[in-house]
LOVORO-479662 format. One record per residue: residue in one letter; x, y, z of N, C-alpha, C, O in turn. Coordinates in steps of 0.02 Angstrom, whole numbers, plus 32768, in hexadecimal, padded with zeros to 4 digits. Layout:
N
aXYZXYZXYZXYZ
...
This chain:
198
x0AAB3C324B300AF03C3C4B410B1B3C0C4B180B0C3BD04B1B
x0B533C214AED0B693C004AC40BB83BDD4AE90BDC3C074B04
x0BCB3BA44AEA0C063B924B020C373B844AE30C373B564ABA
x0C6E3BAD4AF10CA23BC04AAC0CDE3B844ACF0CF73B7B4B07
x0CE63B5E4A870D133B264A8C0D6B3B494A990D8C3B764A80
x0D783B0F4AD60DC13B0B4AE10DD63B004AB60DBD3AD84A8F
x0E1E3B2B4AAA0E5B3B1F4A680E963B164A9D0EA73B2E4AD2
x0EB13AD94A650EEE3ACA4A870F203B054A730F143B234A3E
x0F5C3B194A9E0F7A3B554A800F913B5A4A460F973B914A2B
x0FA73B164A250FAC3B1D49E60F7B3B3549BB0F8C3B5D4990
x0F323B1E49C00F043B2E49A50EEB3B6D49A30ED23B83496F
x0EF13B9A49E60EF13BD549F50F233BF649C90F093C13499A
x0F5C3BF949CB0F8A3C1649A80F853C10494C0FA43C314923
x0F5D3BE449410F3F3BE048FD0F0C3BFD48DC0F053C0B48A1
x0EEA3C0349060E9E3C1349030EB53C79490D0E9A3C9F48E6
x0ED43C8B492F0EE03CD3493A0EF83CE848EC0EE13D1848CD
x0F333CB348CF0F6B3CCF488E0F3B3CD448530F393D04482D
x0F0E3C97484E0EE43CA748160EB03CE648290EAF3D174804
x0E8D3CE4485A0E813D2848560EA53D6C485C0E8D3DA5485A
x0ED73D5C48640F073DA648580F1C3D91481C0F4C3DB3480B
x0F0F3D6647F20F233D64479D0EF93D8E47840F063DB74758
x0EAD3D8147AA0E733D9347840E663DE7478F0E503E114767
x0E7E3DED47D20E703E4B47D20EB33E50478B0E9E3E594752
x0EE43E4C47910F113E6B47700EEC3E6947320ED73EA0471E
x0EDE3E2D470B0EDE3E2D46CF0E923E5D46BE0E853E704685
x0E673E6A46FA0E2B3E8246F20E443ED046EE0E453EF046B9
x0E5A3EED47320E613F2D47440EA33F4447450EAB3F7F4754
x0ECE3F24473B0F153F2947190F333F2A476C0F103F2E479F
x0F743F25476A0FAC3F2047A20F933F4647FC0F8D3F304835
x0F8F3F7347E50F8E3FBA48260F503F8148440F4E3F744880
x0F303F6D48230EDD3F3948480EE93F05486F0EC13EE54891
x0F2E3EFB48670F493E9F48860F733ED148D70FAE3EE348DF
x0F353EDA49040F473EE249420F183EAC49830EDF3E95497D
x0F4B3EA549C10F383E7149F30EDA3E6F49F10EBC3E3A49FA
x0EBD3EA549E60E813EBA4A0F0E553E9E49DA0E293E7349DF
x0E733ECB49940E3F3EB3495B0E463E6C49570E0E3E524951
x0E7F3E3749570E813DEC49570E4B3DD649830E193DB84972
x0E5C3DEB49C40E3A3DE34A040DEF3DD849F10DD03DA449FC
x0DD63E0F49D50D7F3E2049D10D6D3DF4498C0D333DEA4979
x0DA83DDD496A0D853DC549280D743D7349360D463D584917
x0D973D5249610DB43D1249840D8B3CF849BA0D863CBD49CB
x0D613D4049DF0D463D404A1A0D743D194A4B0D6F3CE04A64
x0D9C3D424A500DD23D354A8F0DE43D764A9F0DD73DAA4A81
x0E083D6A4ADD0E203DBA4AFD0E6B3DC74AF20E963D9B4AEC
x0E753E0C4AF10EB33E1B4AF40EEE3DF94B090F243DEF4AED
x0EDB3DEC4B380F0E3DD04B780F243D7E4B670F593D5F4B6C
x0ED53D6A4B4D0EEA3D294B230F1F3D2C4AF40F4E3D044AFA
x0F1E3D574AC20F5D3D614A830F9A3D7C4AA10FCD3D7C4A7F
x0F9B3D9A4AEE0FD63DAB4AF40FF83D614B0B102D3D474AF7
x0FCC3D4A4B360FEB3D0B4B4810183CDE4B0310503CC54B04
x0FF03CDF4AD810003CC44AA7103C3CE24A8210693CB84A7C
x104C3D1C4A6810663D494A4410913D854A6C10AD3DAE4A48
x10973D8B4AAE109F3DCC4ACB10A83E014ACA10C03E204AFA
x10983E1B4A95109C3E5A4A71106B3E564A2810633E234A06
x10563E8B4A1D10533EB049D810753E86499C10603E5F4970
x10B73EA249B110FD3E99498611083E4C4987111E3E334953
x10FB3E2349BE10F33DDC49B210D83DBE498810F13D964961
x10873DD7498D105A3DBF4958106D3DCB490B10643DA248DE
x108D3E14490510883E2948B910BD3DE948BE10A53DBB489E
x110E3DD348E111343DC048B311013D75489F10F23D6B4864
x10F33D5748C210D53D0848DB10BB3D15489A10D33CF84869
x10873D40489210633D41484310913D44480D10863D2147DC
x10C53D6A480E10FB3D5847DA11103D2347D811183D0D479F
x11213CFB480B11423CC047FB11213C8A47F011393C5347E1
x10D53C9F47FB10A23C6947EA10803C8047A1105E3C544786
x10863CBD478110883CBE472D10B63CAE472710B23C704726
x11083CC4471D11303C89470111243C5346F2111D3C3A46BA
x11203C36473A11343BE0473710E13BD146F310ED3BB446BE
x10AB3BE446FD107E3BD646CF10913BE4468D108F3BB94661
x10A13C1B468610B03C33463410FA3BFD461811023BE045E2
x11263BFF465511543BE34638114C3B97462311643B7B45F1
x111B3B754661111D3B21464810F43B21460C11033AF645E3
x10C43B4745FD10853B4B45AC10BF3B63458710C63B3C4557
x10F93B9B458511203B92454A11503B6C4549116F3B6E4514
x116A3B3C457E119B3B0A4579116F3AD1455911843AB64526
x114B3AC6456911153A97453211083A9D44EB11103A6C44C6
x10F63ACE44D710F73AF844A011463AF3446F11433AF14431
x117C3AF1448C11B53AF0446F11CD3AA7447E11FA3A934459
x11B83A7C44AE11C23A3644A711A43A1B446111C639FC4438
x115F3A2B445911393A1B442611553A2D43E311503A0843B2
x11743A6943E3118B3A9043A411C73A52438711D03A374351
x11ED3A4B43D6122F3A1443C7121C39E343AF123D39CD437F
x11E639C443C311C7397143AB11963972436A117439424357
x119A39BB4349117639B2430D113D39D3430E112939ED42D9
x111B39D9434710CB39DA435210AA3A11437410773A1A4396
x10EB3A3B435610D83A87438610E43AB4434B10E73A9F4311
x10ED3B034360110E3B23432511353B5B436B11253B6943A5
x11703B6D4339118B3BAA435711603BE8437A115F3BFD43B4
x11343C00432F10E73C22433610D03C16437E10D43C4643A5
x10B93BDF439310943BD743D110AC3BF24400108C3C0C442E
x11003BF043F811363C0C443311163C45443E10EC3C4F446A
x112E3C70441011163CAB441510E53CC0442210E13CF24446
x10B23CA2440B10833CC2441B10623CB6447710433CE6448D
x10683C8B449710683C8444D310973CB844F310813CE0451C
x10D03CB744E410EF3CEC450810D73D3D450110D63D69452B
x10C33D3D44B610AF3D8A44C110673D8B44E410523DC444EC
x10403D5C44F810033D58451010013D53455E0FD83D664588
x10493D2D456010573D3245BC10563D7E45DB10463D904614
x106F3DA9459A108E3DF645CA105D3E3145AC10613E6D45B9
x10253E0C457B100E3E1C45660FC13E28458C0FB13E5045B8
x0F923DEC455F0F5D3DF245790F593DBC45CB0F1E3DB545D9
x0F7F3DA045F40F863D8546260FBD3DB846550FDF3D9C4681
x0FC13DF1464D0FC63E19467B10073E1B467C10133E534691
x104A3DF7466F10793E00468410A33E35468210CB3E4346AE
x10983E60463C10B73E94462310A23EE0465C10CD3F08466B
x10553EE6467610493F0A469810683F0546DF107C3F3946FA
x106F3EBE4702107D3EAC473310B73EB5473A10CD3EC34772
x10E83EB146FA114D3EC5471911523F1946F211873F3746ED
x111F3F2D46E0112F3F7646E311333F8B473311663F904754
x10E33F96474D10D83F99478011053F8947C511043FAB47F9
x11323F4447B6114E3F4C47E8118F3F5C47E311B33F604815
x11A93F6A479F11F63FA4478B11D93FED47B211F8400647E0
x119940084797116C404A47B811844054480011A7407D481D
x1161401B4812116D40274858118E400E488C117E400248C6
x11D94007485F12073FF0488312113FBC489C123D3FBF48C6
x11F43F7B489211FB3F4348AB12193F09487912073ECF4879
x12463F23485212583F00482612773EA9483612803E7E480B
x12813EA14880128B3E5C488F12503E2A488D12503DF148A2
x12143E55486A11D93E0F485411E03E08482F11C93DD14822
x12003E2647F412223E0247CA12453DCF47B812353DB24784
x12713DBC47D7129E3D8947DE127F3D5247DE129B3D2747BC
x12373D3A480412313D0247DD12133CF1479112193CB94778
x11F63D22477511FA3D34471512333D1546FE12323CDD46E4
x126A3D38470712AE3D5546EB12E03D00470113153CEE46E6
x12B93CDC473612D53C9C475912BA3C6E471712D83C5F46E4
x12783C5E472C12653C2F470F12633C2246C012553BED46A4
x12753C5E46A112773C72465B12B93C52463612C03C324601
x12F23C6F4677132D3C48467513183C0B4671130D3BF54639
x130C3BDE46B313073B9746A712E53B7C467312F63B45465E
x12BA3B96465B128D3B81460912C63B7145E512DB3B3845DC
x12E13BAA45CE13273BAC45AD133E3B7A45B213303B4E4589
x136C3B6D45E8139B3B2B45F213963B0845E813B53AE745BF
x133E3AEC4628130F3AB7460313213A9045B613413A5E45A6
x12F83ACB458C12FA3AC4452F132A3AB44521132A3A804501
x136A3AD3452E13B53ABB450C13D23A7E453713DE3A754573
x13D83A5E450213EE3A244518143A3A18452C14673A2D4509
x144639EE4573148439F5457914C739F3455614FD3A12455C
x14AB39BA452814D939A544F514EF39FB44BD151639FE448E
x14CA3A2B44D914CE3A61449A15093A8044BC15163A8344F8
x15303A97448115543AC34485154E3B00449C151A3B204491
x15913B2344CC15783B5E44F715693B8744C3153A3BA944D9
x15773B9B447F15643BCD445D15183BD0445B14F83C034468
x14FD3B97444A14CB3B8B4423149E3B9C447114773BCC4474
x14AB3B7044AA14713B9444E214923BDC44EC14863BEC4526
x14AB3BFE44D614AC3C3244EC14973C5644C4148B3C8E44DD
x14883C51447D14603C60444514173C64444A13F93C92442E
x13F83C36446C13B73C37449513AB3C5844D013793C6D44EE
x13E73C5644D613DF3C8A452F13C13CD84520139B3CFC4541
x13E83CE344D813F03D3F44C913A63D2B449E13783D5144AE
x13933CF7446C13583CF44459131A3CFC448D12E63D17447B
x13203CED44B512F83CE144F412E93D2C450012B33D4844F7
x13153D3F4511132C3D70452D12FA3DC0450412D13DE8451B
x13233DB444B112F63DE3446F12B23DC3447E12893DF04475
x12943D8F448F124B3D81449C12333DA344B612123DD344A2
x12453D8A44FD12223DAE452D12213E09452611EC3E27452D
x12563E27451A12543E694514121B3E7844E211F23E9F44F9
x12103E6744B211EE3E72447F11AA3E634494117E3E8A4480
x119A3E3544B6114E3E2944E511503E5C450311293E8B44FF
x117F3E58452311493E9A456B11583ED04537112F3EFC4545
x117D3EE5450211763F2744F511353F2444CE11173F5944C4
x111D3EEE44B910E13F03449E10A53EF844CF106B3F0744BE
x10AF3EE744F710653EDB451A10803F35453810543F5A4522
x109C3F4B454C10A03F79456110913FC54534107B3FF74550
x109B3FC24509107D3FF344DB10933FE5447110AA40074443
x107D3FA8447C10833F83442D103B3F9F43F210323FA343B5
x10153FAE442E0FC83FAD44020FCB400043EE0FB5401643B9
x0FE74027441E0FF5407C440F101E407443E20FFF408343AE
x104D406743D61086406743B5107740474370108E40594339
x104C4014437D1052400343391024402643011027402B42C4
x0FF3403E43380FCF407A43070FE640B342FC0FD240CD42C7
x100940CF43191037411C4325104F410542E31039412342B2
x108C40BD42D610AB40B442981089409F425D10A640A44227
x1052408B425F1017407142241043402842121051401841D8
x10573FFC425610633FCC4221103D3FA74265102A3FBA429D
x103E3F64423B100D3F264250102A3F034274105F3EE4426D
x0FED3F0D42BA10013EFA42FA10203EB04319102D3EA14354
x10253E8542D3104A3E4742E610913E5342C310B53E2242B9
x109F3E7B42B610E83E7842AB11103E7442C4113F3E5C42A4
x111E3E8B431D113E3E77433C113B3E29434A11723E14435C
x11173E06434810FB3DC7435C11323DA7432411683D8B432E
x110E3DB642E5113B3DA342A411863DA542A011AF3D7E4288
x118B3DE142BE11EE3DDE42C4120B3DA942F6123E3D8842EA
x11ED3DA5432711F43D61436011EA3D33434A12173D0C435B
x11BC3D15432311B83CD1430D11F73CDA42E112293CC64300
x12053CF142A412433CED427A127C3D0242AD12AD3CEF428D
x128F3D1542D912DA3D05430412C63CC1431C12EC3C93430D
x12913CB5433D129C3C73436C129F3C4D432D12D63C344336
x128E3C3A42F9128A3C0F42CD12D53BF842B612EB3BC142A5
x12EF3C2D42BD133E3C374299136A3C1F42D413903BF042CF
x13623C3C42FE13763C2B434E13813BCF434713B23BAB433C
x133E3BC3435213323B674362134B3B4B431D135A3B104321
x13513B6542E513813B4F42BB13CD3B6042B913E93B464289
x13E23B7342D0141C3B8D42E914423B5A4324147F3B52432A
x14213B47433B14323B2F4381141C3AE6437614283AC143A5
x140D3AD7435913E63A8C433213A53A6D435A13903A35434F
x138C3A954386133F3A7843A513103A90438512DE3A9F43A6
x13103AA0432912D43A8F42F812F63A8B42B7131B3AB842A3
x12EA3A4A429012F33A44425312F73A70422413003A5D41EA
């Protein structure tokens, strides 16, 4: 008889998101439900409702717990870029990998699909605050707002490719980092623009 360790609810509520990271990124979106968490976690239903109270709880909680991950690895990533020791490149490429191969791009189709577009909001939140974060107060409103719309051409350009970049780019016969490539040259121009890269 095996004796399954107490989680504090924080711990509980952690232990459920990474495995609803892991169905998603395994079996894509429609897989991140109470029951399948439940059986993957060995906990019961009733446990995740407590936690989550709904379905629709869990999916947003998982959104706002990829955000906040994707966003602090690319606020790092563009701290580094600022201090020399990063590259723009890296930006990008984390972001198209957040919506990409880390599920995110499947996960805010899915919930535009099916109508729950307020799990969104914490994406669309914390993406903002990255933003702000990066621009420094001292910057001029043009210039953060120049990053805001850069931000902004990013992200669109991620999820449109995690979402059908690899069809498309064969349908057009051109090479599947090109979108990647056009993002690094705006953000490049962008953070020179705005003076947070040499």
């Amino acid at each position: 008889m095996s004796i399954r360790k107490r989680l504090s609810p924080e711990e509980s509520r952690a232990v459920a998101l990474e495995a609803a990271r892991a169905l998603l990124i395994e079996t894509g979106p429609q897989s991140v439900t109470l029951k399948a968490v439940a059986g993957r976690i060995g906990r019961t239903h009733a446990n995740l409702l407590h936690h989550f109270g709904s379905a629709s709880g869990l999916q947003k909680e998982l959104a706002r717990h990829l955000a906040q991950t994707v966003c602090d690895t690319i606020g790092e990533a563009v701290r580094a870029t600022r201090a020399g020791i990063g590259s723009p490149r890296e930006v990008v490429d984390l972001t198209f990998d957040a919506f990409g191969r880390e599920g995110g791009g499947p996960l805010a189709s899915w919930m535009l699909a099916s109508g729950n577009e307020d799990a969104l909001n914490p994406i669309v939140e914390t993406i903002h605050e990255l933003v702000d974060d990066l621009a420094p107060e001292e910057a001029q409103h043009d210039a953060k707002l120049s990053m805001h719309e850069t931000t902004f051409t990013l992200v669109l350009l991620a999820l449109g490719d995690a979402l059908m970049g690899e069809q498309l780019a064969e349908s057009l016969n051109v090479d599947r980092m090109a979108a990647r490539d056009r993002a690094e040259a705006m953000l490049v121009a962008s953070l020179k623009e705005s003076g947070l890269l040499a």
